[in-house]
MDAnalysis code that builds the backbone (N, CA, C; Angstrom):
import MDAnalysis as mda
import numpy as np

u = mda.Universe.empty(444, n_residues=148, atom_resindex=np.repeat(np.arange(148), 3), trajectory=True)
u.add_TopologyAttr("name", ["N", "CA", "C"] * 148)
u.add_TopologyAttr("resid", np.arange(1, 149))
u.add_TopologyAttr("resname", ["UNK", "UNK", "UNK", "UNK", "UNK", "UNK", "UNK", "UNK", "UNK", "UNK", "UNK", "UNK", "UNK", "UNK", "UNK", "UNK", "UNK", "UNK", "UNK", "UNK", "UNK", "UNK", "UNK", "UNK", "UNK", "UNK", "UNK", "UNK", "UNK", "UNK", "UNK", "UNK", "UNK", "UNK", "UNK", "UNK", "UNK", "UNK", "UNK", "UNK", "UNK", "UNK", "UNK", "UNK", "UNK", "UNK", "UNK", "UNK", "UNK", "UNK", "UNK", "UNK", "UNK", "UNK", "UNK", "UNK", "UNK", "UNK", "UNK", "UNK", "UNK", "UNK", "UNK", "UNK", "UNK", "UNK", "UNK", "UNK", "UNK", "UNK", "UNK", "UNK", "UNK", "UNK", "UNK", "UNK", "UNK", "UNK", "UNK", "UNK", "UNK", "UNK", "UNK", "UNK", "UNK", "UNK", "UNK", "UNK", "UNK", "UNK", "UNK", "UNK", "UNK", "UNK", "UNK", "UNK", "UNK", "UNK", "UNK", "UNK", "UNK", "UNK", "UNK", "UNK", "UNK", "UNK", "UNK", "UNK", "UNK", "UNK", "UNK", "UNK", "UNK", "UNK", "UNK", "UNK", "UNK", "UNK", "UNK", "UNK", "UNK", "UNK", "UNK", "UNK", "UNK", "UNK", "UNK", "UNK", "UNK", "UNK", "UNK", "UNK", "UNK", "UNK", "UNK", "UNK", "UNK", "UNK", "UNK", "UNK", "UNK", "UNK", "UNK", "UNK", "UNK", "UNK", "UNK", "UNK"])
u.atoms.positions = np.array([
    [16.722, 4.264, -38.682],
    [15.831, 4.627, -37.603],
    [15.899, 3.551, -36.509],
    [15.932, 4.020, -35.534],
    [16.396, 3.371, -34.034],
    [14.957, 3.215, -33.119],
    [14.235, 1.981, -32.991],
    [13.172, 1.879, -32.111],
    [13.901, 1.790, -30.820],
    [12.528, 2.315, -29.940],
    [13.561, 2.425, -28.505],
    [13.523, 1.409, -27.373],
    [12.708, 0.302, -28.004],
    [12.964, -1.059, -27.464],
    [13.978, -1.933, -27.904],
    [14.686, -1.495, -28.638],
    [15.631, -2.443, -28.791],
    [17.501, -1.192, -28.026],
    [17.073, -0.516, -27.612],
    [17.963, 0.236, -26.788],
    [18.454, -0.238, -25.955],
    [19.962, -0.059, -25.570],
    [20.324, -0.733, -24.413],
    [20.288, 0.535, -23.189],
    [19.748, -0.070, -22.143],
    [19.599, 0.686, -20.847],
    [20.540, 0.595, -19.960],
    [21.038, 1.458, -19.358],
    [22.571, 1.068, -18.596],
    [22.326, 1.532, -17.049],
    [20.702, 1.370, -16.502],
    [20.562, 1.228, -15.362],
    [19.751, -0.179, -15.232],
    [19.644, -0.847, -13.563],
    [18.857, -1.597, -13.156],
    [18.158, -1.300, -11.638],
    [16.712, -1.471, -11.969],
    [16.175, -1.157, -10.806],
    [16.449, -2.343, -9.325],
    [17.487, -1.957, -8.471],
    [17.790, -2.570, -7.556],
    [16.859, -2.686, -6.481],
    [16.620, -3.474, -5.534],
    [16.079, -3.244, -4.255],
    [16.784, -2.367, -3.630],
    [15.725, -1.602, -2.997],
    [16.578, -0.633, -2.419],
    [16.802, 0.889, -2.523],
    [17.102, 0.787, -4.093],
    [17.207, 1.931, -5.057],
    [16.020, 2.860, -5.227],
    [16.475, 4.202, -5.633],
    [15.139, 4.811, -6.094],
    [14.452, 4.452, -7.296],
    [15.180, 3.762, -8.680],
    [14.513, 3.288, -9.055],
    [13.792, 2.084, -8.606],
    [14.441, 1.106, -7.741],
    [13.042, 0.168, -7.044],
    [11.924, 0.426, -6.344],
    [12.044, 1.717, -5.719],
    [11.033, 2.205, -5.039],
    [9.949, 2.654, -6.003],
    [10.262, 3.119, -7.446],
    [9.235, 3.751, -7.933],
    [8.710, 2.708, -8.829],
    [9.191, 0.915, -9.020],
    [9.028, -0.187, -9.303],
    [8.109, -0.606, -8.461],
    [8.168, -0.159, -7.161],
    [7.584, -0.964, -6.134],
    [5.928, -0.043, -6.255],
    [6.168, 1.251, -6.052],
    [4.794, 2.222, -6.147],
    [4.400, 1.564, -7.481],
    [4.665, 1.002, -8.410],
    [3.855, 0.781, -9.565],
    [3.349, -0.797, -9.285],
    [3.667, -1.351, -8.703],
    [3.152, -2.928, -8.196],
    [2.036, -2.938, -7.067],
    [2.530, -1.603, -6.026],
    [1.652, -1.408, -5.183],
    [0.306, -0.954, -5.727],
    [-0.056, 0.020, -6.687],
    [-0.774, 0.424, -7.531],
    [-1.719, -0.845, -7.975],
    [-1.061, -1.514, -8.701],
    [-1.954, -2.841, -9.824],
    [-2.060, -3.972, -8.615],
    [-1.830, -4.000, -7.334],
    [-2.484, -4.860, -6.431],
    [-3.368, -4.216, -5.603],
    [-3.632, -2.711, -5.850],
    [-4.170, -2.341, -4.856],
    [-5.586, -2.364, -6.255],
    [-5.363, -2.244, -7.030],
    [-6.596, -2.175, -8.145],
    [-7.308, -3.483, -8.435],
    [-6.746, -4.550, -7.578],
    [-6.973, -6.024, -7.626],
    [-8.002, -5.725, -6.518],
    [-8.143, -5.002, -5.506],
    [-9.193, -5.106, -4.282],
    [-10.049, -3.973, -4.641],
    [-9.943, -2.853, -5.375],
    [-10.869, -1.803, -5.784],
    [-10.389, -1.147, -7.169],
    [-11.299, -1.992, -8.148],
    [-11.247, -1.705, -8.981],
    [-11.387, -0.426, -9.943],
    [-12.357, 0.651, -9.261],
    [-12.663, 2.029, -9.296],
    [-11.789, 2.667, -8.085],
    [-10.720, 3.480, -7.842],
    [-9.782, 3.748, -7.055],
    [-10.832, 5.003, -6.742],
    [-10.716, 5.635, -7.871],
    [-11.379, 7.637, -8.043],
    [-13.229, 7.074, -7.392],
    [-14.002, 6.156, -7.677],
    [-15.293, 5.798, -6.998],
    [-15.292, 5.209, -5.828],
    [-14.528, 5.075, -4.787],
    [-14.341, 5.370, -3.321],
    [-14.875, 6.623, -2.892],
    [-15.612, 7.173, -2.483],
    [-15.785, 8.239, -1.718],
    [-16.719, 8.401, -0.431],
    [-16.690, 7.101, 0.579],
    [-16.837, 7.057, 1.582],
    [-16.166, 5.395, 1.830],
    [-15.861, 4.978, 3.147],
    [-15.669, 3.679, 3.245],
    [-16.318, 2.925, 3.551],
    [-15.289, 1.758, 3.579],
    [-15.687, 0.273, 2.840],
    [-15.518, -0.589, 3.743],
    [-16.216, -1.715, 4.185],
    [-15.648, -2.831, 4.636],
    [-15.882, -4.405, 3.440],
    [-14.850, -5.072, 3.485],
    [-14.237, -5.936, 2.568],
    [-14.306, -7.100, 3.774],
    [-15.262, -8.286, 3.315],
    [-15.513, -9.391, 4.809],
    [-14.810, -10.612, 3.678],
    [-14.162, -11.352, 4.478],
    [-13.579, -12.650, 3.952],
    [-13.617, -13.553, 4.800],
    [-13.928, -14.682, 4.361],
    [-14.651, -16.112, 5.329],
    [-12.886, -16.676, 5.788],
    [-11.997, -16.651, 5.258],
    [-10.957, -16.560, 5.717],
    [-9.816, -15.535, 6.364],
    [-10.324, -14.206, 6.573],
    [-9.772, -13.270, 7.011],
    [-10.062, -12.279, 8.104],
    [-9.612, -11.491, 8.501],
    [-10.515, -10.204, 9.460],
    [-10.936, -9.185, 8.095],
    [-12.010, -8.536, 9.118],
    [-12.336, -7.459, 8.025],
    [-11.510, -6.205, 7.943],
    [-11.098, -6.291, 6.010],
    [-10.609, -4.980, 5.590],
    [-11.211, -3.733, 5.712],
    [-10.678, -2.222, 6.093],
    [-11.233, -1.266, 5.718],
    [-10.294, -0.321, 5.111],
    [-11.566, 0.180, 4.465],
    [-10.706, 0.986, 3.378],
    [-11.623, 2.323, 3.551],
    [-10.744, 3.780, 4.065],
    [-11.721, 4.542, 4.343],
    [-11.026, 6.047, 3.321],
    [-11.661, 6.534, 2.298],
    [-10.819, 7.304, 2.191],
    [-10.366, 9.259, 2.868],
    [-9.410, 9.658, 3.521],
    [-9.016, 10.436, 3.889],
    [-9.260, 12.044, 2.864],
    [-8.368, 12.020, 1.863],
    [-8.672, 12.960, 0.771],
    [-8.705, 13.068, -0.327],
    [-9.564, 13.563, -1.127],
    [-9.949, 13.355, -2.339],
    [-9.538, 14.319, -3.410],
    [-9.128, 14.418, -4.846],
    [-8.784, 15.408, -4.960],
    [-8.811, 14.740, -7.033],
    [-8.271, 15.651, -7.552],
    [-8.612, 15.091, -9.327],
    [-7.102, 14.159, -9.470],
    [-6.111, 14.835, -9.075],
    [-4.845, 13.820, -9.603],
    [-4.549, 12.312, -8.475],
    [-5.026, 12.580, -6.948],
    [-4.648, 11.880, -5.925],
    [-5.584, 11.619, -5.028],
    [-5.722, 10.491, -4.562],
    [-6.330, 9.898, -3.538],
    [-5.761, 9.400, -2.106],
    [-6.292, 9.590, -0.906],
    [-5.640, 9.365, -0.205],
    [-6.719, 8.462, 0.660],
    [-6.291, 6.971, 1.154],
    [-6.694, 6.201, 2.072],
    [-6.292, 5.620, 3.115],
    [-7.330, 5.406, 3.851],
    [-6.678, 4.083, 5.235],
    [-6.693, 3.304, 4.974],
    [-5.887, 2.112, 5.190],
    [-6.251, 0.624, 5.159],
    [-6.031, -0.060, 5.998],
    [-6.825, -0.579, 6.582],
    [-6.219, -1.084, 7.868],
    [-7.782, -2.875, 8.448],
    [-6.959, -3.254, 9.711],
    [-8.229, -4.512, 10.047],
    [-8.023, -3.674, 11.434],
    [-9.617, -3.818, 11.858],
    [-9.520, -3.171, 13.509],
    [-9.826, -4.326, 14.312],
    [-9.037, -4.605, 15.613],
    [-9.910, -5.272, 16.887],
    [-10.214, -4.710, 17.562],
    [-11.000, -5.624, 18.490],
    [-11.449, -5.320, 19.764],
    [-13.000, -4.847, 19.593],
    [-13.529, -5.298, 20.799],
    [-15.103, -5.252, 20.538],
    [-15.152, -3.954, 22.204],
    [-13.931, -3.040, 22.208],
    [-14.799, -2.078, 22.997],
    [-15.059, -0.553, 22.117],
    [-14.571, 0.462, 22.848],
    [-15.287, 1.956, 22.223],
    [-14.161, 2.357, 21.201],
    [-12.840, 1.777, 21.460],
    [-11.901, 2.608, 20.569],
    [-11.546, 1.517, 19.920],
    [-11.790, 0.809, 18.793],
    [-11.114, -0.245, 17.901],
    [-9.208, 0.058, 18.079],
    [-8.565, -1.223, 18.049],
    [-6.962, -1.156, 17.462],
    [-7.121, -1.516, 16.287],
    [-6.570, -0.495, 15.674],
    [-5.826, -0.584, 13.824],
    [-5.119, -0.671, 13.874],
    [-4.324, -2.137, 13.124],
    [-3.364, -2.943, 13.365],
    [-3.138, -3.848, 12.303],
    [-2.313, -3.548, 11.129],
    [-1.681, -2.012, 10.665],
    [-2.592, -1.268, 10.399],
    [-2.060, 0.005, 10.454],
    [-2.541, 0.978, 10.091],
    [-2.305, 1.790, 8.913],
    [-2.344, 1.795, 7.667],
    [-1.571, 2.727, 6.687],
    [-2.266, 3.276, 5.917],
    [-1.914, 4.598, 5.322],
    [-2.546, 6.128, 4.793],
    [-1.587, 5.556, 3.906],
    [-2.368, 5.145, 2.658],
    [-1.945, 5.048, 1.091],
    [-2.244, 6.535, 0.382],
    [-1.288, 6.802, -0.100],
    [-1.809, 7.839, -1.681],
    [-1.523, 7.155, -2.958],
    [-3.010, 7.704, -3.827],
    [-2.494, 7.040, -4.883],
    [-2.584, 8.356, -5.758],
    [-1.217, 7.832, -6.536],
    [-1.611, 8.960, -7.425],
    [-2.171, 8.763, -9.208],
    [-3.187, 9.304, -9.709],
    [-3.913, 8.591, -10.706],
    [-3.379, 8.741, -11.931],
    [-2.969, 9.736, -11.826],
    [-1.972, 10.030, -13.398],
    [-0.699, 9.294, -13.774],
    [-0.126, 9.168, -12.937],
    [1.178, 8.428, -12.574],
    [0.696, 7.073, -12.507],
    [-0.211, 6.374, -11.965],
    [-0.657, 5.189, -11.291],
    [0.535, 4.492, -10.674],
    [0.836, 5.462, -9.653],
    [0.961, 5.132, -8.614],
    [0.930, 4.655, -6.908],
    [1.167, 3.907, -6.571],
    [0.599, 4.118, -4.653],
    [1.800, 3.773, -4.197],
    [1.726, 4.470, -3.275],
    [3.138, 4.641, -1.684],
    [2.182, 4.827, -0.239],
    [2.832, 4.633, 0.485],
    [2.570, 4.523, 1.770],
    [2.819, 5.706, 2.126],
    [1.992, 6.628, 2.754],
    [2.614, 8.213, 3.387],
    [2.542, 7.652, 4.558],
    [1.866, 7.238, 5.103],
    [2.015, 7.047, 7.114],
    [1.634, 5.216, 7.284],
    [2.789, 5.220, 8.389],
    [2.492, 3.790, 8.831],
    [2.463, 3.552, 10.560],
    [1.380, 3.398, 11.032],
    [0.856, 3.030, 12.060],
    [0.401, 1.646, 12.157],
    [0.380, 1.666, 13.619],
    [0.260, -0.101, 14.484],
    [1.251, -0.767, 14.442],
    [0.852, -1.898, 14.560],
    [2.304, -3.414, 14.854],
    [2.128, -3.252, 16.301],
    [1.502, -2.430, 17.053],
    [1.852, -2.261, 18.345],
    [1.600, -4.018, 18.860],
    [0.864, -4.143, 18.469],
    [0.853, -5.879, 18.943],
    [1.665, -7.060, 18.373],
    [2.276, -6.405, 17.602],
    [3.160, -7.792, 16.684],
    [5.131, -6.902, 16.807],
    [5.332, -7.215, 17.499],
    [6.814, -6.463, 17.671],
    [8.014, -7.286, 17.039],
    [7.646, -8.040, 16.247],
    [8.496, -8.595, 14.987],
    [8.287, -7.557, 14.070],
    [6.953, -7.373, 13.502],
    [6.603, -6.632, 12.405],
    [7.169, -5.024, 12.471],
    [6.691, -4.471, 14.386],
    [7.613, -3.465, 14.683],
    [8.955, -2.994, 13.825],
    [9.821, -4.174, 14.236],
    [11.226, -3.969, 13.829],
    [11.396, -3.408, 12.437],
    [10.182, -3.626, 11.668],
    [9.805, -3.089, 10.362],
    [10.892, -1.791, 10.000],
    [10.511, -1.056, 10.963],
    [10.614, 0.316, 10.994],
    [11.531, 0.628, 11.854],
    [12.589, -0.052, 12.433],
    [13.094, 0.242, 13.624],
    [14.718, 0.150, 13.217],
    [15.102, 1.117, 13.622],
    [16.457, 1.519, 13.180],
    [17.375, 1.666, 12.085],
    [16.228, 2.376, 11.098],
    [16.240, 2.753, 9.526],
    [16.248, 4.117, 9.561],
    [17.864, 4.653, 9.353],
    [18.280, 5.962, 9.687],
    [17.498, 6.805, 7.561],
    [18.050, 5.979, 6.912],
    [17.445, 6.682, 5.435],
    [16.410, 6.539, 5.122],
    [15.519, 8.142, 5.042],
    [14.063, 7.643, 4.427],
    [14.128, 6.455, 3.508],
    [15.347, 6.857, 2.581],
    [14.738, 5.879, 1.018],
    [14.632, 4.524, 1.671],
    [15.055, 3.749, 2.502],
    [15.017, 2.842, 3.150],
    [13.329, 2.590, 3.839],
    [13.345, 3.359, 4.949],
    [12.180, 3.487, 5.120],
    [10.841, 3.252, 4.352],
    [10.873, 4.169, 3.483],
    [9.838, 4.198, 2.081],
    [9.894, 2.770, 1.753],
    [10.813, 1.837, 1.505],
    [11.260, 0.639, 0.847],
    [10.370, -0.416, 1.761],
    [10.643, -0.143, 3.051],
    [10.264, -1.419, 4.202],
    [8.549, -0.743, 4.155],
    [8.203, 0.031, 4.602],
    [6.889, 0.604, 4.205],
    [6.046, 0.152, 2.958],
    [6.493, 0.113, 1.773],
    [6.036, 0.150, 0.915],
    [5.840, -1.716, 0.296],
    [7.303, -2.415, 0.335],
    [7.070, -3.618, 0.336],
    [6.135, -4.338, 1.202],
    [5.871, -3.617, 2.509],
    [5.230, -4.361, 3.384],
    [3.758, -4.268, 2.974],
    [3.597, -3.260, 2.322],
    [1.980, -2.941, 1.635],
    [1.641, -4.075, 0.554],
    [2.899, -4.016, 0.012],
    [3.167, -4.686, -1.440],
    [2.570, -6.233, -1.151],
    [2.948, -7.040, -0.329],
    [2.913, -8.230, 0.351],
    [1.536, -8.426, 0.408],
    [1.236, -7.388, 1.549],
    [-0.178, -7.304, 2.086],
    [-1.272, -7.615, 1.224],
    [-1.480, -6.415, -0.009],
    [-1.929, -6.401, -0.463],
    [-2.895, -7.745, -1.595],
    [-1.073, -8.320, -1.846],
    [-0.929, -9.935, -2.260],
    [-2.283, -10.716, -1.164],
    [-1.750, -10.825, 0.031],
    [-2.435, -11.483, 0.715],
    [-3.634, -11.345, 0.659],
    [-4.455, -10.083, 0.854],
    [-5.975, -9.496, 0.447],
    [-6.523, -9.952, -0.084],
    [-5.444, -10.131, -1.660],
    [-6.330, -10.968, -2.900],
    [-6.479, -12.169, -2.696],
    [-5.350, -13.034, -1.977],
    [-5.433, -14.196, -1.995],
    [-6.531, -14.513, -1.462],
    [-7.226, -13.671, 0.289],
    [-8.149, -14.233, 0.922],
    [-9.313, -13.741, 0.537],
    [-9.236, -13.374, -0.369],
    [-10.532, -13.147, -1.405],
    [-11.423, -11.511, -0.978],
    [-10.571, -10.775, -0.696],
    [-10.978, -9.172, -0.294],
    [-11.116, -8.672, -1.693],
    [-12.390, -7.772, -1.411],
    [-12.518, -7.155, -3.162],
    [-13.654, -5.507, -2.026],
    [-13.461, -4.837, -3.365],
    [-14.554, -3.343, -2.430],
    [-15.196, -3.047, -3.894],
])
């Protein structure tokens, strides 16, 4: 009898790859559960204040039994229309425990960060720069002590 941890696997999840991407949705997931620990008990938003940071919000979009869908984003400006800057519509999905990035908005003020996204002809690519960039973020959140 053959346990299936001692199996040899004859793929590796590359950067890049679709298996890294679905490496990456599972990291994005367990850092995003580092700032809200109840994902499914969100059901209106949040602001997250840090003595070292701008304020997080976390607002959620749609609700549903397998998937969640949120904003996350820091707004400026003290007139009528705040800039969200970034801007990103996370789904998570709960069964899977997963999160990906479905939409990514702002940078309009940081045009390094722009380039993010800028002249990335393959979604899977796309998804990759999107999704790491959450991945990061997210890191950072915890570090500056954001929790909801």
């Amino acid at each position: 009898m053959i346990a299936d941890q001692w199996c040899e696997t004859s793929w590796r999840a590359q950067p890049g790859s679709f298996v890294g991407l679905m490496t990456l949705y599972e990291s994005n997931f367990v850092r995003l559960r580092w700032l809200v620990r109840d994902l499914r008990g969100i059901t209106e938003g949040r602001v997250s204040t840090s003595a070292t940071d701008c304020d997080l919000y976390l607002t959620p979009l749609e609700l549903s039994r397998y998937t969640t869908v949120f904003r996350l984003t820091y707004e400026f400006g003290d007139g009528s229309a705040p800039v969200r800057d970034p801007d990103l519509e996370v789904c998570v999905y709960h069964d899977a425990r997963l999160a990906e990035v479905r939409s990514f908005r702002g940078f309009q003020r940081h045009p390094q960060l722009a380039m993010l996204t800028a002249g990335l002809k393959r979604e899977l690519d796309q998804r990759w720069n999107r999704n790491m960039m959450l991945n990061k973020w997210l890191e950072y959140c915890a570090e500056q002590g954001h929790h909801f």
